[in-house]
N, C-alpha and C positions, 0 to 999 in steps of 0.2 A: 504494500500500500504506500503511494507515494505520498511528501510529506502535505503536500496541498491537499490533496481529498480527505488525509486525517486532518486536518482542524478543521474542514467541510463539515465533517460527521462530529469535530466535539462541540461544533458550533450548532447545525441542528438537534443534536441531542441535549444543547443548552435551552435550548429554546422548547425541545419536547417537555423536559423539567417542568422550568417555567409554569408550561401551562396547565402538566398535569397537579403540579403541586405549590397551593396560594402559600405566599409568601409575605411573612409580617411586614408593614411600610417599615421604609428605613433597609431592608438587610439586603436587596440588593439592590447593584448597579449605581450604588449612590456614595461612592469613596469620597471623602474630601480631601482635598490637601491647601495646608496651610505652611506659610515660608516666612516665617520671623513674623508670625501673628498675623501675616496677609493670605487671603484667600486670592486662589491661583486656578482657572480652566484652563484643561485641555483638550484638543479634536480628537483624541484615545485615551480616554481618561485610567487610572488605577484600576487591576482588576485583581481579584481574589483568585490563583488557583492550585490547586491540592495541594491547599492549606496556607500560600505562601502569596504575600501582595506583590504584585507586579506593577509597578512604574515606571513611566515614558521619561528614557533617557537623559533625551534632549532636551526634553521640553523644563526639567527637574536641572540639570544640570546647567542649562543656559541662564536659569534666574537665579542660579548661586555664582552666577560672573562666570563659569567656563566657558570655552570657545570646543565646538562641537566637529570633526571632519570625519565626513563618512564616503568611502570609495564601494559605489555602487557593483561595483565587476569580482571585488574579492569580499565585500559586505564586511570590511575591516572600519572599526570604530576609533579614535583617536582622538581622547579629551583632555581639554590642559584648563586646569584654573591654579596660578601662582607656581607655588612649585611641585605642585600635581599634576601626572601626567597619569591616563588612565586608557589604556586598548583593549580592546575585544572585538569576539568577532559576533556574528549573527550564527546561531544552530551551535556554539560552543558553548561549555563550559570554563572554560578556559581563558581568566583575563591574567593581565597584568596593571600592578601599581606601582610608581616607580618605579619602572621595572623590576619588581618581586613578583614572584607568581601569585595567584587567586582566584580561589578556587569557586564561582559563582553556584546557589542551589540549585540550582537550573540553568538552563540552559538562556542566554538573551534569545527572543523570537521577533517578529514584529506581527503586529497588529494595523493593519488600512496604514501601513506604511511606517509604521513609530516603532521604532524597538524598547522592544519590553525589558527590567531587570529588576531582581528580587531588591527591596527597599533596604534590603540591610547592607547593599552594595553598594548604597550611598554612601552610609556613615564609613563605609570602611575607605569607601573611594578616595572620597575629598575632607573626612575630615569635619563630616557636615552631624548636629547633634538631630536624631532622629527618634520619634514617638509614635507609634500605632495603638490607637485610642479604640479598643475593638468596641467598646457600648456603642459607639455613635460611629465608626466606621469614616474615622480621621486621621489622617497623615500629617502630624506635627514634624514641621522640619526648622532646625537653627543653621543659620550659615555660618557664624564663631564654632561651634560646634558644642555649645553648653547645653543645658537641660533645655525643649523647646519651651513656649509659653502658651498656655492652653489657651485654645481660641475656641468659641462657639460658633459654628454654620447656622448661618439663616435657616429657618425654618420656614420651610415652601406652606404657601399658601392655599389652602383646601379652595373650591368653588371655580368659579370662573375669574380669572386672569388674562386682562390683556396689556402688551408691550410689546416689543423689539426681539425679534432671537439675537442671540449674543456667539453661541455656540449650539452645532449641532454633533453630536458624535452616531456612531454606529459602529457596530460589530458586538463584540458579546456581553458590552454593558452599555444598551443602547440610553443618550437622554440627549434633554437640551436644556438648555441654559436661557431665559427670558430677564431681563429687565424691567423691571414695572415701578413705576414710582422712584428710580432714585436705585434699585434694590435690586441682586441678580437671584435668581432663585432658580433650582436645577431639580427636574424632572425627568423619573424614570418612564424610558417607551417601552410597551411590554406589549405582544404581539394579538393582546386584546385592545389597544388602542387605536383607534378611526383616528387616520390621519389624510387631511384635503389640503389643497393646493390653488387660487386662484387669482385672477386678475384683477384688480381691485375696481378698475375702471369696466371693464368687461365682461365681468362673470364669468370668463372662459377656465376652464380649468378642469377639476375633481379628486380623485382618489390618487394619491399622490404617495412615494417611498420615501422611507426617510431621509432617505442622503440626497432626496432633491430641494429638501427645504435647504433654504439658507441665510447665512446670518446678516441682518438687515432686514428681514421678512418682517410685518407688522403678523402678529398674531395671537387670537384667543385660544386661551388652554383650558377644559374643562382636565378640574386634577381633584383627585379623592387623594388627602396626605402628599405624598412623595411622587405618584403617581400619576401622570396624563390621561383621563380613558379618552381624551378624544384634543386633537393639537387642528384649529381650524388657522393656515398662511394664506396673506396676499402680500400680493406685491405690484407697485406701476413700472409702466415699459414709458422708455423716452420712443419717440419716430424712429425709424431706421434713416439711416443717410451715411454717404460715402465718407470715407476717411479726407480728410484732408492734409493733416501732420500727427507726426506723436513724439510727445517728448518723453524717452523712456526713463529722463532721470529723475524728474518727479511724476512719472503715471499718467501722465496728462493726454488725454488723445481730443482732439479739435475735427470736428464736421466739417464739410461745403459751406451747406450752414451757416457756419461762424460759432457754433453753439459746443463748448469743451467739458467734457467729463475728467475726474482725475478715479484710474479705475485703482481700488482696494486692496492691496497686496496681495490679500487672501481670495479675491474674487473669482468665481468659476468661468471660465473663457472655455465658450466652444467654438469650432470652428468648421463650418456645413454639416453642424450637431455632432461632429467629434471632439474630444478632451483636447485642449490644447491649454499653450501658457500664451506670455505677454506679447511673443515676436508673433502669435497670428496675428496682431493689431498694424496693419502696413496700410500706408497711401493705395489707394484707390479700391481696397474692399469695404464694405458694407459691413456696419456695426447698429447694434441697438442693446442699448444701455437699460439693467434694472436697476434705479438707485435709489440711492435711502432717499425718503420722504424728508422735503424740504429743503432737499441739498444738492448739490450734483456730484456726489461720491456714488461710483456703482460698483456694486457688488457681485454681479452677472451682466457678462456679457457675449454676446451672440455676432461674429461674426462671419461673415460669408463671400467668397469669391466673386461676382459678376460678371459678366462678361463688362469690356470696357465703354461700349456701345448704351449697356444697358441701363434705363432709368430706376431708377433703385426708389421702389414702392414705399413711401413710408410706414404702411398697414397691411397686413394680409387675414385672409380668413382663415379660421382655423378648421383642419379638416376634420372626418369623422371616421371612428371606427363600428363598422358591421358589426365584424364577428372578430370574438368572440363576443358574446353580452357580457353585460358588467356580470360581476360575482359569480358566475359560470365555473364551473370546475372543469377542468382538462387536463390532461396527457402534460407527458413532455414534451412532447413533439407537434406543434401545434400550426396553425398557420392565418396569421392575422391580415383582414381584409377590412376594406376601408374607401371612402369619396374623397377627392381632390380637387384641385385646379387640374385639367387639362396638362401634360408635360411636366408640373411640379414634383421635384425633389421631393421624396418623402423617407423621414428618415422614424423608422419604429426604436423605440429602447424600452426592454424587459428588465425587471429590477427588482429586486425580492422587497417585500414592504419593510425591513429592519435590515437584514443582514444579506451579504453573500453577490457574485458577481453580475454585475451588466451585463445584460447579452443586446446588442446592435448591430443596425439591419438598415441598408435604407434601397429605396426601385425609385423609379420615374410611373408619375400616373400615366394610365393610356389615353388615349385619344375623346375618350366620353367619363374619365374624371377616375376611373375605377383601379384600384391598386390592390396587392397581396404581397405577404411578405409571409414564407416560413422560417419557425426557430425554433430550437432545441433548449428547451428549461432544466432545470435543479432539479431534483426530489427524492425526500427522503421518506424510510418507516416512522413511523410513530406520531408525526406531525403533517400538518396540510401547509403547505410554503405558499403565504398568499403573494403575488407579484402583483407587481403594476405595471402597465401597457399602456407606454403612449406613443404619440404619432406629432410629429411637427411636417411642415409643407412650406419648401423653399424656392422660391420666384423670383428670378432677378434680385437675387442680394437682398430680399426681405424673406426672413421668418418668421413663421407666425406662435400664437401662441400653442401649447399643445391641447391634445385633445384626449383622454386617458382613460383606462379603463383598469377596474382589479378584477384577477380571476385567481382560485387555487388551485396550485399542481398537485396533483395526487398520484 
């Protein structure tokens, strides 16, 4: 069994748990960590496993001052704060500290990208004074390395809740992190939670994964304790229109128009609905900015090639999906049909509603608007893997919004 499909299977066997067996608020997926009395989120936050807490590296060790370099081809780690110097690799046991050997309980892995390591690897790492508070399921961390100072986590608010996402995580201690009032408060997604997605100006939208909200989104949480049973995101789209400049050194990308966005470090950029970074952002394609409310900071952005000829739509409609129907149960193997624009790009993305991998797809509609696309889904014993199914449709360098649907593979 290779090593990708086992955390497939301890991931939905995480989520089988879960469901078969309730769990008191408070005891999972709700680690906090606190760094010299400051409360600190992460996009992979602390996770509990057989028996040992697991903390993001970098994210831990960049706010005690170390400098982080990670070589993606040999997955070798290399962290320095003062006269600490700290390597490891990913899949080993096996670190060094000043150059002395040490010996981690586990092995480092990563998690949606973050490498994981046991918290007592801290203290030993750098020097840093370390506390795990099991009542309340807290990570007191000192950077002198003295006794840390007990801090209190907000306590999330029961009823309905609305504000700003702050943070969204997923994988196997799925929550997010809301603002409301002044205050961030962090809730657990559990795969009983209804989660939507829409246009705030449009109503366009619906049943939506988690990893496609994002932070910036305005949005209401209905939450019981700790818990979200139902997380409803919107969000506004600026016009689409062509690039005109982009200054990469402060973020800044400028329209035709005249009209300039500064996009978000962290903001999700796709590019003819593929994952891209900042250099898709170039003179003469087609961008449409989602940005925070009342500002011109975006946090998603969508762009697209054009031809050079072509006039680049400010609006498009969004298409539809047939088949499969909403909440529909099916196969793995399925094949999603849908209405277009006539010629338009259409591009499907399948996505497990918490956890586990994207599968994307995109055809050209035909000649009287009608499109298909087959894919191959996840699925495991003991649990029903609900996804979500959307559909975007691209026209001359405009995007539109998507169109989505959940079904469960079984």
């Amino acid at each position: 069994m290779n090593s990708k499909r086992a955390v497939w299977i301890a991931l939905a066997l995480a989520v089988a748990i879960s469901v078969a067996a309730p769990v008191p608020s408070g005891a999972q997926g709700m680690i906090r960590v606190f760094i010299d009395g400051q409360p600190v989120n992460f996009d992979v936050p602390p996770s509990m496993i057989q028996g040992r807490v697991l903390v993001p590296l970098r994210g831990i060790f960049e706010r005690l001052g170390a400098t982080v370099d990670y070589d993606p081809r040999s997955q070798h780690i290399v962290a320095v704060r003062g006269g600490q110097t700290v390597e490891l690799t990913v899949g080993s046991r096996q670190a060094r500290v000043n150059n002395s050997p040490s010996l981690l309980d586990v092995p480092a892995f990563t998690i949606n990208g973050r490498t994981m390591v046991p918290l007592r690897f801290i203290s030993e790492a750098l020097g840093a004074g370390v506390q795990w508070v099991a009542a309340n399921q807290t990570i007191l961390i000192s950077s002198s390395g003295g006794t840390p100072a007990a801090a209190a986590p907000p306590v999330a608010a029961s009823g309905e809740v609305t504000g700003r996402l702050t943070a969204v995580t997923t994988g196997q201690n799925p929550q997010i992190v809301v603002r409301a009032n002044n205050q961030d408060y962090t809730y657990a997604v559990t795969p009983q939670t209804a989660i939507y997605r829409y246009n705030a100006d449009t109503n366009a939208g619906g049943s939506a994964a988690l990893g496609t909200l994002q932070r910036g989104d305005q949005v209401v949480v209905d939450a019981s304790g700790n818990q979200a049973t139902k997380i409803t995101a919107s969000y506004r789209l600026s016009p689409a229109g062509r690039i005109a400049s982009v200054n990469a050194s402060n973020r800044t990308v400028t329209l035709a128009s005249g009209t300039s966005y500064v996009v978000l470090p962290d903001a999700q950029i796709t590019l003819n609905g593929q994952a891209a970074d900042f250099s898709a952002l170039q003179n003469g394609r087609a961008a449409r900015f989602y940005v925070v409310q009342g500002t011109n900071q975006a946090y998603q952005v969508a762009v697209t090639t054009p031809s050079s000829a072509a006039t680049v739509p400010t609006a498009m409609a969004v298409p539809t999906i047939t088949s499969p129907g909403n909440g529909a149960a099916v196969g793995t193997t399925i094949t999603v049909q849908g209405q277009a624009q006539p010629g338009a790009l259409v591009v499907v993305t399948a996505q497990p509603r918490l956890l586990g991998q994207t599968v994307r797809a995109q055809t050209t509609a035909a000649a009287n608007g009608t499109w298909q696309i087959p894919l191959s889904l996840q699925a495991f014993p003991l649990v029903k893997f609900p996804y979500v199914i959307s559909a975007v449709q691209i026209v001359n360098g405009a995007q539109s919004d998507a169109a989505s649907i959940e079904v469960n593979v079984q």
